[in-house]
C-alpha positions in Angstrom: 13.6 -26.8 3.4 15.5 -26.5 6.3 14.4 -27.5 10.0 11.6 -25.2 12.0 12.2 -22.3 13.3 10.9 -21.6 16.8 9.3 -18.2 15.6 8.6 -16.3 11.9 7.7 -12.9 12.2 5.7 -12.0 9.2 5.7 -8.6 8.2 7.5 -5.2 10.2 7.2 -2.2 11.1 6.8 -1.1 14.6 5.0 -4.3 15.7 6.8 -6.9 14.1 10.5 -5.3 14.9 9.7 -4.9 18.4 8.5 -8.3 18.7 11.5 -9.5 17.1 13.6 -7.7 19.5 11.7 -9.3 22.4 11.9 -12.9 20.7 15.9 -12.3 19.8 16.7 -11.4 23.6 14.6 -14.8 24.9 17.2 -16.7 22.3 14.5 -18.0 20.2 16.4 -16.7 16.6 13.1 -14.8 15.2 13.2 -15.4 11.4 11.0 -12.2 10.3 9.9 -11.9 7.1 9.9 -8.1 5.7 6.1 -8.2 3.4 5.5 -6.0 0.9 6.5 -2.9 2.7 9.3 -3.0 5.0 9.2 -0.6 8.1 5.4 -0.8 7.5 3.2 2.7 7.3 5.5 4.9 8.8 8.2 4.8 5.8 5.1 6.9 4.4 5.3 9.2 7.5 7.8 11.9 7.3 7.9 13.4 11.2 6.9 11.6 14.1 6.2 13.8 17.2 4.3 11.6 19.7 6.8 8.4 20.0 8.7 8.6 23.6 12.1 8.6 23.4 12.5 11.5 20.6 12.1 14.2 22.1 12.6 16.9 18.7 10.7 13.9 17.0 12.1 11.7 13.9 11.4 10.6 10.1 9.4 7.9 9.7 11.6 5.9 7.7 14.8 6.8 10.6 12.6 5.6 13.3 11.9 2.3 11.5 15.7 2.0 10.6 16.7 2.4 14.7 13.8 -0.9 15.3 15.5 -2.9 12.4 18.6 -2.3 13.4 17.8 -2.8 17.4 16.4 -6.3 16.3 19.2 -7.2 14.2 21.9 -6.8 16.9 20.3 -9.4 18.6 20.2 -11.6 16.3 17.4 -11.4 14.5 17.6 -12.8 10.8 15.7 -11.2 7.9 14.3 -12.3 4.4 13.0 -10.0 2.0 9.7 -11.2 0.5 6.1 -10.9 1.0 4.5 -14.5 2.0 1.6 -15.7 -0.5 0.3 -18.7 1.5 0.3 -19.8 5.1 -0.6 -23.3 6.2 -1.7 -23.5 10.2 -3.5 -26.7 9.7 -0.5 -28.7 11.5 2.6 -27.7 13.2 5.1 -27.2 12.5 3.4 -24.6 10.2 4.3 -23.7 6.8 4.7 -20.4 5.2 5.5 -20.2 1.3 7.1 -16.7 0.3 7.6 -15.5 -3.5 11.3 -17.0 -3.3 11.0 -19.6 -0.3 9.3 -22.0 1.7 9.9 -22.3 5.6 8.5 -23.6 8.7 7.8 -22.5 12.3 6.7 -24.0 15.7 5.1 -20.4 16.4 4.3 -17.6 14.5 3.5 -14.1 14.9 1.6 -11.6 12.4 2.5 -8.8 12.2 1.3 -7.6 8.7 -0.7 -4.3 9.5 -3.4 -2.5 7.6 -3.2 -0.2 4.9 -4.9 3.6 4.7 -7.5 3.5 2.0 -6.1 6.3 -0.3 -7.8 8.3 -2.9 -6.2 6.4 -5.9 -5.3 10.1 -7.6 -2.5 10.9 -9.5 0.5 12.4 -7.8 -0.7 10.9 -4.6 2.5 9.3 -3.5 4.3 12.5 -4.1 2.3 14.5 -2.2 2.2 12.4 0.7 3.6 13.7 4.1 3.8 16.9 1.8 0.4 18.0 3.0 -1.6 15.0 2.3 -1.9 12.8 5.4 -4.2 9.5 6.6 -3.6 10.5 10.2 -4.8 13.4 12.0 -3.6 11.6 15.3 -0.3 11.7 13.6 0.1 14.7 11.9 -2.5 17.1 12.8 -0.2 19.2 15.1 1.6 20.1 11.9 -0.6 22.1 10.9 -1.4 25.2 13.6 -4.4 28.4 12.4 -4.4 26.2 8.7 -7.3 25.7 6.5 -7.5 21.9 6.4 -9.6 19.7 4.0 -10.9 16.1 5.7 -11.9 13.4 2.8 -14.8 10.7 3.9 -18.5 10.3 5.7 -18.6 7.7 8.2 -17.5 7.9 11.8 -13.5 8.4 11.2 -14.1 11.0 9.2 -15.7 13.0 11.9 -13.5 11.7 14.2 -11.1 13.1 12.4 -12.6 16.7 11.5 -12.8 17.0 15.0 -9.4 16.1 16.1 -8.1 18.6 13.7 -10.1 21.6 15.0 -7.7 21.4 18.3 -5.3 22.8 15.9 -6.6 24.6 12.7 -9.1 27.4 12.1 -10.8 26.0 9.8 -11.7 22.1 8.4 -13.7 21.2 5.1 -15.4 17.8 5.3 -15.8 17.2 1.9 -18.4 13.9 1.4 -19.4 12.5 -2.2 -23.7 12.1 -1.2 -25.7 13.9 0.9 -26.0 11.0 3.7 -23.6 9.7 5.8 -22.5 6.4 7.1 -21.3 8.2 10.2 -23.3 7.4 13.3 -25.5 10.0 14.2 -23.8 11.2 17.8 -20.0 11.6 15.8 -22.7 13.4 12.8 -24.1 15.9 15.1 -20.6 16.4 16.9 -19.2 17.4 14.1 -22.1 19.8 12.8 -21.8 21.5 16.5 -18.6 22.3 16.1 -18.0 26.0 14.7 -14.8 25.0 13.1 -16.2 22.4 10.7 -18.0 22.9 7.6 -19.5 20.5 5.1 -19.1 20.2 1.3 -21.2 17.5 -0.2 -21.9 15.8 -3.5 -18.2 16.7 -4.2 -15.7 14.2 -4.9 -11.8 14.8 -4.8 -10.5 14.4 -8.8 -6.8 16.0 -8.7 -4.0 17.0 -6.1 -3.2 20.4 -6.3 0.3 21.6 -5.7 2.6 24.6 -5.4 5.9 25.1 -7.6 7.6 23.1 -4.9 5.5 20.3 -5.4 3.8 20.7 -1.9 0.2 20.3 -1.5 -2.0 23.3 -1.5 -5.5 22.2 -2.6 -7.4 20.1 -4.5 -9.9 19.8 -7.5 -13.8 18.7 -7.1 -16.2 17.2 -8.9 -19.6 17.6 -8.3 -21.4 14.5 -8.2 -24.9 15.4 -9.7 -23.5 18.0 -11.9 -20.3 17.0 -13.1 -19.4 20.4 -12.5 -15.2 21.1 -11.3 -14.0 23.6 -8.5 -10.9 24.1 -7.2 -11.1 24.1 -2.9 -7.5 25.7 -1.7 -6.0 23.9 1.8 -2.9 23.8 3.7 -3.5 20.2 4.4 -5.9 17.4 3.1 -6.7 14.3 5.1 -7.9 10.9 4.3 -10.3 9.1 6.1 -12.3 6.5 3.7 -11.0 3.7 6.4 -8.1 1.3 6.4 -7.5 -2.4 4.8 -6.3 -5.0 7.1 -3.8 -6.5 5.3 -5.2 -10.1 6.1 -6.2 -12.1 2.6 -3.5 -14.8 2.8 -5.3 -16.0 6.5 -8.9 -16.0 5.5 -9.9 -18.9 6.0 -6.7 -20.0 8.1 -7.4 -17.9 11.4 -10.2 -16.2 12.5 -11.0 -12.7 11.0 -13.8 -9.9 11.5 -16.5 -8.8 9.2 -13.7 -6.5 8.3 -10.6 -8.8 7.9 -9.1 -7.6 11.1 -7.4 -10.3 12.8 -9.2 -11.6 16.1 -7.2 -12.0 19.2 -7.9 -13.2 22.7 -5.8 -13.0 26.1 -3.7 -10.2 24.5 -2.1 -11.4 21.7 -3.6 -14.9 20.8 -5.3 -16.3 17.3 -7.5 -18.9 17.3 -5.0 -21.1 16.1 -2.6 -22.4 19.0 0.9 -21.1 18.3 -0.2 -18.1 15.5 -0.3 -14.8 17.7 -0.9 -11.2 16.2 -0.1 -7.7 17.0 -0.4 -4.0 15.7 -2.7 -3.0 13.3 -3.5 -6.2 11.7 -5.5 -7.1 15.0 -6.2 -3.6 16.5 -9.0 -1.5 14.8 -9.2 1.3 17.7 -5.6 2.8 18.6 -3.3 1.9 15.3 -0.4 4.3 16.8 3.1 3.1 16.4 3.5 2.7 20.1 0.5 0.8 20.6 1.7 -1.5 17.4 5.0 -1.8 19.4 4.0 -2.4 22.7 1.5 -5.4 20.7 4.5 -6.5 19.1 6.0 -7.0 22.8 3.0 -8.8 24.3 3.2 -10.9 21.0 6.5 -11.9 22.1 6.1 -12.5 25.6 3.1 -15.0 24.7 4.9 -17.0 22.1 7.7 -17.3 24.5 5.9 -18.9 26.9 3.4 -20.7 24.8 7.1 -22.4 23.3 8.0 -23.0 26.9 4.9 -24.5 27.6 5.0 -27.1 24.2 8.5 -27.9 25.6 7.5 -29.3 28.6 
């Protein structure tokens, strides 16, 4: 193994690469390493409207290809691998990877969370290609559409009512008859004129056009078992997200949910481990909030480094 690095970054996407761009400019060589998915959620997003800077928007995957290579030129140094066990019981700290073992003096995690998805067949295909797990992200593609919102509890509504700024008509479609929603985001939703309900359905198959592009889906009734066919322009996602946090339980401090805690900004509750983006934010998860997290995560190590040196 060889000597500590002053920082790992583990995981990317817009958090961890802009964090390693702050870390590489203070000269403290940022070792990140990729994770499972590298460029995070938004090589799953095809356009991106709402990040400054683009003005006729960007892919996705381009946009995390400008941060990689932004951290790179200054000197950032990459290892592909998802790590499988972290140690922060004593510095330095240890992080094992399917290939490698390292060590840090700091460490920032930057892992994210993942969209629960349906589990359906075609459902990689089909997503960006009307199938979505953002309205924040991509409900301005879809202008006067007939739009389909999958889930019951409060991001669900959330969501339905997001999308009505834009299409003339949204579907919440919800497997029982009660929700988990809280009842003001409940009877928001049922106000609005736009929205209707379909329950005791559940979503069984994607339904596309010749090109492949998504134009519907198939139902089950619940109590029945009875199939329909419901015809959209777009169908969103909302059954919640999955902090991508297993290999810290027990390690750092997490939520009910697994969401990583963080105090001061950026800070764990172990001294030296600092998070940022979606892995510790459950309210924004927007690629510039993740970035500018990824910043502050940066700036704290720095100085928390600074501060060990002295």
């Amino acid at each position: 193994m060889s000597s500590p690095r002053e920082v790992i970054i583990i995981g990317s996407g817009p958090a961890g690469y802009t964090a390693a761009i702050y870390a590489a400019r203070a000269n403290l060589k940022p070792l990140m390493i990729d994770g499972m998915q590298p460029g995070g959620q938004l090589t799953i997003t095809t356009d991106v409207e709402n990040y400054p800077g683009y003005p006729d928007g960007v892919m996705g995957p381009a946009m995390m290809e400008d941060f990689r290579k932004q951290a790179e030129r200054f000197g950032t140094e990459f290892v592909i691998g998802q790590v499988i066990e972290a140690d922060f019981s004593s510095r330095p700290f240890k992080l094992k990877t399917d290939f490698d073992e390292f060590e840090a003096k700091a460490v920032i995690i930057c892992t994210g969370a993942s969209a629960r998805l349906l589990g359906l067949e075609g459902e990689k295909e089909v997503m960006g290609r009307g199938l979505s797990a953002c309205a924040t992200c991509d409900g301005a593609f879809f202008p006067d559409k007939e739009l389909v919102v999958i889930g019951g509890g409060d991001s669900a509504m959330e969501e339905a009512n997001y999308l009505t700024r834009f299409a003339s008509k949204v579907t919440v479609v919800h497997r029982r008859e009660g929700f988990r929603a809280s009842s003001i985001m409940l009877e928001r939703a049922r106000a609005n004129d736009k929205i209707e309900f379909l329950l005791n359905k559940k979503p069984a198959a994607y339904l596309t056009d010749e090109t492949g592009k998504l134009n519907g889906v198939q139902l089950v009734d619940t109590e029945n078992g009875e199939q329909s066919d419901l015809s959209c322009d777009g169908l969103f996602i909302a059954i919640g997200h999955v902090p991508n946090s297993s290999i810290f339980k027990g390690k750092i401090d997490l939520d009910d949910a697994g969401y990583v805690l963080v105090k001061n900004g950026t800070e764990t509750s172990v001294d030296g481990v600092f998070a940022g983006g979606d892995i510790a934010d459950t309210k924004y998860r927007q690629a510039v909030t993740a970035a500018g997290m990824g910043c502050m995560a940066a700036i704290d190590c720095e100085r928390w480094l600074e501060d060990q040196a002295h």
